[in-house]
C-alpha positions as CSV (number, residue, x, y, z in Angstrom):
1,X,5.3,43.2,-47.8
2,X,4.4,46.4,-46.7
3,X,7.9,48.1,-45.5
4,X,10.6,45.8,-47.5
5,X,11.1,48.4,-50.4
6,X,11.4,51.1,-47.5
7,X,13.4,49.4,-45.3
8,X,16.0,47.8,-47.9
9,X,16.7,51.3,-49.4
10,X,17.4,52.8,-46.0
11,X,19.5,50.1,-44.7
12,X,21.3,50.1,-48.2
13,X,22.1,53.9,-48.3
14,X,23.0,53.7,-43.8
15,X,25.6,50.8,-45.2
16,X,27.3,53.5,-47.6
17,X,28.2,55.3,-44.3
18,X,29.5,51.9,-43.0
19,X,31.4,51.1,-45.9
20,X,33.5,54.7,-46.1
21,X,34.2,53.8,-42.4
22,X,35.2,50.2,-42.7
23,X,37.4,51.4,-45.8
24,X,38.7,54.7,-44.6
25,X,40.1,55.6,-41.1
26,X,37.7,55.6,-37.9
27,X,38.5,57.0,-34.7
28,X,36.8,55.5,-31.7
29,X,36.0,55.6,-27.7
30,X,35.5,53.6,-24.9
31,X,31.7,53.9,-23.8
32,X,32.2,51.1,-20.8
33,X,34.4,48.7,-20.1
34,X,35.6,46.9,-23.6
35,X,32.3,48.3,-25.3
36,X,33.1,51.1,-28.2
37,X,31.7,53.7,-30.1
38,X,33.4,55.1,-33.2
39,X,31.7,58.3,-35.7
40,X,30.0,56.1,-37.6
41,X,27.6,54.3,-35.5
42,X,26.4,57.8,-34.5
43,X,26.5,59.1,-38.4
44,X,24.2,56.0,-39.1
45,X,22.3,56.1,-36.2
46,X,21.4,60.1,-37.2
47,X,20.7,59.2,-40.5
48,X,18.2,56.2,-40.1
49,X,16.0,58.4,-37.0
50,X,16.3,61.1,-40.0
51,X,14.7,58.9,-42.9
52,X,12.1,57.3,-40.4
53,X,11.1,60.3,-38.7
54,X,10.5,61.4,-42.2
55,X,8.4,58.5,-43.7
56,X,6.8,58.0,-40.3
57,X,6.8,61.3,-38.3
58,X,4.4,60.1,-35.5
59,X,6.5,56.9,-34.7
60,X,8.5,56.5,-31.5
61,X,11.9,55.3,-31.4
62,X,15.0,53.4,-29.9
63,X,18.1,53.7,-30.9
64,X,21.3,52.4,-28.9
65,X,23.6,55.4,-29.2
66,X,20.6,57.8,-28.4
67,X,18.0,56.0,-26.5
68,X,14.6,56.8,-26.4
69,X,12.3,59.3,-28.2
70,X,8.7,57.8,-26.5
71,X,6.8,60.7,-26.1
72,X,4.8,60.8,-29.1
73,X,1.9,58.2,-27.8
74,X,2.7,56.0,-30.5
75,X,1.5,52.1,-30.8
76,X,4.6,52.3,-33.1
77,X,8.3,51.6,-32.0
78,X,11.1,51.7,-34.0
79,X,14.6,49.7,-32.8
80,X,18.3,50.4,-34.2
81,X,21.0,49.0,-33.5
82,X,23.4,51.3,-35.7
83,X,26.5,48.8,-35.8
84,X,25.9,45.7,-34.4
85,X,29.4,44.4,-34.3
86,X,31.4,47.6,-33.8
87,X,34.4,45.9,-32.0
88,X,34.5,43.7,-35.6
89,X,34.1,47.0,-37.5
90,X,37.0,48.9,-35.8
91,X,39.2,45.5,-36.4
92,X,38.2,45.9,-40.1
93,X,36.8,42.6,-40.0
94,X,33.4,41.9,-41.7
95,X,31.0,41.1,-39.5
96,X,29.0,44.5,-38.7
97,X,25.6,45.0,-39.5
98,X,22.7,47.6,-39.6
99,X,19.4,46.0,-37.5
100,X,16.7,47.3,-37.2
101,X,13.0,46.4,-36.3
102,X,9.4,47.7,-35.8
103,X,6.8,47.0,-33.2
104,X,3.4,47.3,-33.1
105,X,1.6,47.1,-29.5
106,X,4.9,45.8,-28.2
107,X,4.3,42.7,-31.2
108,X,7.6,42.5,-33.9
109,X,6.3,43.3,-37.3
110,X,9.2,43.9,-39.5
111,X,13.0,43.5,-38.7
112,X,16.0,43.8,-41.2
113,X,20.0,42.8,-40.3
114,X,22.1,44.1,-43.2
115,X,25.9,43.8,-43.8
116,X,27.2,46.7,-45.7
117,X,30.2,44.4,-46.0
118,X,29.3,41.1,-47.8
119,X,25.7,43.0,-49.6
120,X,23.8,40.3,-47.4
121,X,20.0,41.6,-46.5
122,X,18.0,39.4,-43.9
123,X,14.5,40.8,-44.1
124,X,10.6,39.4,-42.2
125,X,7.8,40.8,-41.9
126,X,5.2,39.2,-39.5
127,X,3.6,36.1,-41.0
128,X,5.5,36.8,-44.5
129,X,8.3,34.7,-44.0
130,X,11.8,35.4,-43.8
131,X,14.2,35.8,-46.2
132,X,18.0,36.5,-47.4
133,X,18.3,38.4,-50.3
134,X,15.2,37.4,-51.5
135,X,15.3,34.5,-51.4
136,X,13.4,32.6,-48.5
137,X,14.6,31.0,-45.5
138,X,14.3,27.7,-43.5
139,X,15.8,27.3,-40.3
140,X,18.1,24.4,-40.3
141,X,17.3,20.9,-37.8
142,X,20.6,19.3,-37.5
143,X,19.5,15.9,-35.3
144,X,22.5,15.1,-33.8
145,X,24.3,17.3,-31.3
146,X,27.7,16.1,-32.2
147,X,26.6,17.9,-35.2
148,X,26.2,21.1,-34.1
149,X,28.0,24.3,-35.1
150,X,27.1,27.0,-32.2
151,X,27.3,30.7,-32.3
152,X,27.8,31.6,-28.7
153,X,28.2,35.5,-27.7
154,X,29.1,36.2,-24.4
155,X,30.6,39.7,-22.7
156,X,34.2,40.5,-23.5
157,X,34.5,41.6,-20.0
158,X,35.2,38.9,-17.0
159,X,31.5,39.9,-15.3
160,X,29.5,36.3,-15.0
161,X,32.6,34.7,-15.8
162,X,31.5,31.4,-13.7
163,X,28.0,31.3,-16.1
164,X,30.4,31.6,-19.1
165,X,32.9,28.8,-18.2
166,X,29.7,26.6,-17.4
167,X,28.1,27.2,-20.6
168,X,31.1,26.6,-22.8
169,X,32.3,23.2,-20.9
170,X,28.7,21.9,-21.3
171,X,28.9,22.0,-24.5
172,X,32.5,22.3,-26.3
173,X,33.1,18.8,-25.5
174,X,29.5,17.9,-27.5
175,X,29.5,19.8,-30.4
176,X,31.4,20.0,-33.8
177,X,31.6,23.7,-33.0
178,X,31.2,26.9,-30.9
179,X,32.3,30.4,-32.4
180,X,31.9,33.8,-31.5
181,X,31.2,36.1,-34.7
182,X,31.2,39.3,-32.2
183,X,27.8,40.3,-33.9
184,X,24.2,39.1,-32.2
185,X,22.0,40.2,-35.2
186,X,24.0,38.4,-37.8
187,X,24.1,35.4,-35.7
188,X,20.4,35.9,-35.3
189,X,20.3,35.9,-38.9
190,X,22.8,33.2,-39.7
191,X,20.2,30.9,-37.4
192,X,17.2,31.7,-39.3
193,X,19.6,30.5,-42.5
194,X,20.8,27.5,-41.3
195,X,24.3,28.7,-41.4
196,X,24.7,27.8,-37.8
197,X,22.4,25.5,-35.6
198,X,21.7,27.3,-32.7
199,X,22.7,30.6,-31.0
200,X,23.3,31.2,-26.7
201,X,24.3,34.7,-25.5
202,X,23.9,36.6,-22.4
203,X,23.0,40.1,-21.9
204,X,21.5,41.2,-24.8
205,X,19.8,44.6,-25.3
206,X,16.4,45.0,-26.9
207,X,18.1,46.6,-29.7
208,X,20.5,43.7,-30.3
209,X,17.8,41.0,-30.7
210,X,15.1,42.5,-32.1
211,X,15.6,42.3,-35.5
212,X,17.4,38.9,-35.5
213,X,14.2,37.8,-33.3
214,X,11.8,38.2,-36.2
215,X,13.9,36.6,-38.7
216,X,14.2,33.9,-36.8
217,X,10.6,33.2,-36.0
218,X,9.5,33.9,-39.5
219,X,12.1,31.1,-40.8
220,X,10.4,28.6,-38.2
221,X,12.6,28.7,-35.3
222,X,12.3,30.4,-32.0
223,X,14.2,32.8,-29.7
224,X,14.0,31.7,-26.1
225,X,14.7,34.0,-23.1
226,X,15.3,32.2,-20.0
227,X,16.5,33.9,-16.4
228,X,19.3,31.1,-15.1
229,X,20.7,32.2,-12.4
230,X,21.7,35.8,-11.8
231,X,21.4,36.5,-15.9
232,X,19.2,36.6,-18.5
233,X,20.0,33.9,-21.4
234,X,19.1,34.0,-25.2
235,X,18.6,30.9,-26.8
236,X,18.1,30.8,-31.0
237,X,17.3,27.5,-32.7
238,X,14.5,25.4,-34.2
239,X,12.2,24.7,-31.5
240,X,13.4,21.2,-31.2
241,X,16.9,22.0,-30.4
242,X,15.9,25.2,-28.6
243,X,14.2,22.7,-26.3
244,X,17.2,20.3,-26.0
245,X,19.9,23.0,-25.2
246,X,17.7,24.7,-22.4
247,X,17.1,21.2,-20.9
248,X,21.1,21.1,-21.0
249,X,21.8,24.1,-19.4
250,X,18.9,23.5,-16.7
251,X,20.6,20.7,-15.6
C-alpha cells in the first residue's frame, strides 16, 4: 500500500502529542455552543500539515482547526480531523482519535482513524482493503434488528432536537442497543470491524467522515448520505442493513 508506512508513522508520533495531553493537564475553550478546542488539537493539527507539507509539498489541505490551504492547484487533498472526540479527550475518557484522509480528484484514496489511547490503527487504501492493526476487516451482517448494537451521534446542543427524538424512538424500542461514543471516526471505524452494526449521525463535517468513509467501504460496507428533512443524515452499515435503516427512517 502505497502511503501505510507514511501514514502509520505520522499518526503514531501526532498520538504522542495526544497522549501527554490525555495524561497531563489541558486547558480548553469554547469554539461554539458545547463544541471545544483545547492546545492539543491545534499542536497536532500543526504538526501533521508540517510532516505532509513536507513529504508532499504540492498537496492541498483541510484541516478542521485551520481550514483550507487550496491554492496550490492540486488533484491532491489532504483531510484532518486533529481530535476527533475532543469533548471525550478533555473528560480523560478514551475515545479520541487522529483521522485523516487523502483524495484524489475528489475520490478517497487512503484514510487512517488512530487512538493514541488504546494503540488501535484503522488504515484503507482504495481497493486494498481495510484493516485494524493489520489485520484485515469485514464488516459485520447481524440479520435480525433486535440484534443490533447502534452507534448513533447526534449534536450535544438542542438544534434539530424534533429529528433527534424521532430517530431515537424509532429505533430504541427495536434494537439491543444505541450508544453514543462522542467520536464519529472511531465509530466509522468500529462499523467497518463489526464492533457495532450500524452507525446514524447528523451534521457531520467532511473532516469527520472522511477517513471513517474509506474504511468502511474497503471492509464491504457503505456510508450513505441522505437529506431528511431540514438535515443531512449519515448512515454506516453493510449495505443490507444500510438499506433497511434508511427505509425506517423514510417512513
Amino acid at each position: 500500500m502505497k502511503y501505510y508506512s507514511f501514514l502509520k508513522t505520522l499518526a503514531k508520533n501526532a498520538g504522542k502529542i495526544i497522549e501527554a495531553g490525555y495524561f497531563g493537564e489541558i486547558n480548553f475553550k469554547e469554539k461554539s455552543t458545547q463544541d471545544y478546542i483545547t492546545q492539543f488539537d491545534i499542536r497536532v493539527e500543526k504538526f501533521i500539515k508540517k510532516q505532509l507539507s513536507k513529504k508532499y509539498p504540492t498537496h492541498n489541505i483541510l484541516a478542521e482547526e485551520s481550514g483550507s490551504s487550496d491554492d496550490k492547484k492540486s488533484d491532491y487533498l489532504w483531510i484532518i480531523d486533529p481530535i476527533d472526540g475532543t469533548t471525550n479527550f478533555i473528560h480523560k475518557i478514551p475515545m479520541c482519535a487522529i483521522s485523516i484522509a487523502l483524495e484524489y480528484k475528489k475520490k478517497l484514496i487512503a484514510g487512517l482513524v488512530y487512538n493514541p489511547i488504546t494503540k488501535e490503527f484503522f488504515y484503507a487504501e482504495k481497493n486494498s482493503g481495510a484493516y485494524l492493526n493489520g489485520k484485515k476487516l469485514r464488516i459485520g451482517n447481524s440479520p435480525k434488528i433486535k440484534d443490533w448494537f447502534l452507534a448513533w451521534c447526534y449534536p450535544d446542543s438542542m438544534r434539530n432536537e424534533k429529528g433527534i427524538k424521532r430517530i431515537f424512538d424509532l429505533f430504541y424500542p427495536k434494537c439491543l442497543r444505541i450508544t453514543k461514543l462522542g467520536s464519529a471516526a472511531i465509530e466509522l471505524a468500529y462499523v467497518a470491524s463489526g464492533r457495532v452494526d450500524g452507525y446514524i449521525s447528523t451534521g457531520l463535517k467532511k473532516w469527520d467522515y472522511a477517513a471513517g468513509e474509506l474504511i468502511v467501504k474497503e471492509a464491504g460496507g457503505v456510508l450513505l448520505k441522505e437529506r431528511i428533512g431540514k438535515g443531512n443524515l449519515f448512515i454506516a452499515s453493510s449495505k443490507k442493513n444500510a438499506k433497511i435503516i434508511l427505509a425506517m427512517l423514510r417512513d
